[in-house]
C-alpha positions as CSV (number, residue, x, y, z in Angstrom):
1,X,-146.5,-50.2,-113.6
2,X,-147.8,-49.5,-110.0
3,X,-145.6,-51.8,-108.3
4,X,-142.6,-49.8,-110.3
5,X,-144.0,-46.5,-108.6
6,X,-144.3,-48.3,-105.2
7,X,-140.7,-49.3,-105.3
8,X,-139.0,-46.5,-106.6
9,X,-140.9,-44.4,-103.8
10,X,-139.4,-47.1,-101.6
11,X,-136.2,-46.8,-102.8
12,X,-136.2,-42.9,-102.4
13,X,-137.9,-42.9,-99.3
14,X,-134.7,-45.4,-97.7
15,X,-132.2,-43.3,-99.5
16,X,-133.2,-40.0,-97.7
17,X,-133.7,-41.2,-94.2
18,X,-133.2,-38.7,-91.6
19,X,-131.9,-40.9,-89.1
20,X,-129.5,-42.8,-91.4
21,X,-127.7,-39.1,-92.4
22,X,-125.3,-37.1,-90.2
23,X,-127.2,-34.0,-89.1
24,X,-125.0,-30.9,-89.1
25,X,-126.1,-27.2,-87.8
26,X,-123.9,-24.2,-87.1
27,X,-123.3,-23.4,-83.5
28,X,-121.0,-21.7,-80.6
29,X,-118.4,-23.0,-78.2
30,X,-117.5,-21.1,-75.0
31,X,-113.9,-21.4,-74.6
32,X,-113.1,-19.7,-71.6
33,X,-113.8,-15.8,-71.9
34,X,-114.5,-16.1,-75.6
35,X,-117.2,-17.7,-78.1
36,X,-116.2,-19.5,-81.1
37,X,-118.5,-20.4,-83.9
38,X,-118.3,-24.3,-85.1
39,X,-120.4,-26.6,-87.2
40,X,-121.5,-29.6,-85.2
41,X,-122.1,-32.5,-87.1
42,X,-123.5,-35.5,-85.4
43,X,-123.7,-39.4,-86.9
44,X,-127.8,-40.1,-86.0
45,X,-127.1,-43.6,-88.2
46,X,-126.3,-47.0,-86.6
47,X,-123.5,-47.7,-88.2
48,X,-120.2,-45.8,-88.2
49,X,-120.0,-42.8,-91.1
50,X,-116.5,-41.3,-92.3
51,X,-116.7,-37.7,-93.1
52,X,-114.9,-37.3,-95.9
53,X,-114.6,-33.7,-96.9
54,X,-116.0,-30.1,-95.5
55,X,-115.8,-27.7,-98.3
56,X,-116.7,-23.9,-97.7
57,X,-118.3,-21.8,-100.5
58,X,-117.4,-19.3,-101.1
59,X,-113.7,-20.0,-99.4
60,X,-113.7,-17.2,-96.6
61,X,-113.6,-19.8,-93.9
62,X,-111.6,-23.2,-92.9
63,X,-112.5,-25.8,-90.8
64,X,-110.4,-27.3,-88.1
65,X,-110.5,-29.7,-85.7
66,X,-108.7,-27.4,-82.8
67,X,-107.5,-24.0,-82.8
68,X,-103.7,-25.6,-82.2
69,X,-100.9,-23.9,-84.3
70,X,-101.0,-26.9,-86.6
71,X,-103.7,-27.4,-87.4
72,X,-104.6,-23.8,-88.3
73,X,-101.2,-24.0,-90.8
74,X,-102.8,-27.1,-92.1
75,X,-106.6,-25.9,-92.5
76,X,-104.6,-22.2,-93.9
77,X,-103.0,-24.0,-96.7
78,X,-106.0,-26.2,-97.7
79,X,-105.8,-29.3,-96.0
80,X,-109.9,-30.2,-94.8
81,X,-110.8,-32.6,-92.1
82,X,-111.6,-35.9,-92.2
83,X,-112.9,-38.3,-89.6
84,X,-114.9,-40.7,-88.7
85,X,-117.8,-40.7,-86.1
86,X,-119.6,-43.8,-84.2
87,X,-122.8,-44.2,-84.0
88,X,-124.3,-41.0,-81.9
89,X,-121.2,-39.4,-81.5
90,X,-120.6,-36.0,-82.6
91,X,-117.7,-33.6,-83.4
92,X,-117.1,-29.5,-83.4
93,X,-115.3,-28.0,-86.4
94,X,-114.0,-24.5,-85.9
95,X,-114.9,-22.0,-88.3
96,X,-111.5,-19.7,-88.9
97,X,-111.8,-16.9,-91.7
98,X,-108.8,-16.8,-94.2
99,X,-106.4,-14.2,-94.0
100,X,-105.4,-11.9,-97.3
101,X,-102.3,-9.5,-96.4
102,X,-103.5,-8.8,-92.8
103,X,-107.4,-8.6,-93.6
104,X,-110.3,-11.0,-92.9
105,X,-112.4,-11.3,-96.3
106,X,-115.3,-11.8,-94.3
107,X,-116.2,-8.3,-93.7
108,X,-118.2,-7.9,-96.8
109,X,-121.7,-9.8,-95.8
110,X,-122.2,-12.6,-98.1
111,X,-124.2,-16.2,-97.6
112,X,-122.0,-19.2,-97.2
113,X,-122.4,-22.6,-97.3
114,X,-120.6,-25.8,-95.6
115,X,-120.6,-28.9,-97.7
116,X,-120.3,-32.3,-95.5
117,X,-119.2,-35.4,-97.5
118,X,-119.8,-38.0,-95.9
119,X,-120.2,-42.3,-96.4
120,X,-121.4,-44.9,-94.7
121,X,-118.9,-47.3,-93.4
122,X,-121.3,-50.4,-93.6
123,X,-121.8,-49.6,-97.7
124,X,-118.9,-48.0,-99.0
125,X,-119.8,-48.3,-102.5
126,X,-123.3,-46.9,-102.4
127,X,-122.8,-42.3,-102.7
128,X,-124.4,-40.1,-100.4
129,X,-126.2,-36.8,-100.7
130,X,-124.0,-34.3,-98.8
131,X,-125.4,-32.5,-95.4
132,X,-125.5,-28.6,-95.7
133,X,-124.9,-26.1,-93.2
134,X,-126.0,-22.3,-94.8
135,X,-124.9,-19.6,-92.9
136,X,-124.4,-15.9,-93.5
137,X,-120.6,-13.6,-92.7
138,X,-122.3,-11.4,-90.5
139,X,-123.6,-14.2,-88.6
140,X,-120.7,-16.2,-87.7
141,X,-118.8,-12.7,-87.5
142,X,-121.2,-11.7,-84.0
143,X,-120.0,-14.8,-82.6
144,X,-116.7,-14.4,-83.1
């Protein structure tokens, strides 16, 4: 019965390695004159990782990869990234409010959180526990 303890506390232990998950925190990019708020997610693993879906709770915000005028259209009407990242590499999402008949529904301050679906490219098969980002409106509104 020990040796059923030891290797399920094994067994949890190698599924929630720090360094084998992407780490992802909520930052700012200058961009000339202006700031713009991002999530930075960064592959810590050895092996490569596919991000597979950011999901934003409630749906105030999109993610994008640039602020181009395509892929705003594309993030607008639903479309998330996906990538993948190398080991140690990292990659910038924009955070971009949605726009309701002119208005930014981000005025009212409410907590929000970014989901980060994510696999690893050397075990496809096995699931991984998502990476969260939790922010707040009025947060990522002063950067704005």
């Amino acid at each position: 019965m020990g040796e059923l303890f030891n290797w399920i506390g094994e067994l949890v232990r190698w599924l929630f390695q720090t360094k084998a998950r992407p780490v992802a925190s909520f930052t700012v990019r200058d961009q000339g004159t202006r700031k713009l708020p991002c999530i930075r997610i960064k592959n810590s693993s050895e092996y490569d990782i596919e991000i597979k879906q950011v999901c934003v709770k409630p749906e105030v915000y999109f993610l994008t990869e640039d602020m181009e005028a395509r892929t705003l259209i594309e993030g607008a009407t639903g479309q998330r990234p996906t990538f993948m990242l190398r080991p140690q590499q990292e990659k910038e999402l924009y955070i971009v409010p949605f726009y309701k008949d002119g208005i930014a529904p981000d005025g009212k301050d409410q907590k929000v959180t970014f989901r980060i679906s994510w696999r690893k490219c050397n075990v496809t098969w096995l699931p991984q526990i998502p990476a969260y980002v939790r922010a707040t409106t009025s947060t990522i509104r002063k950067y704005r």
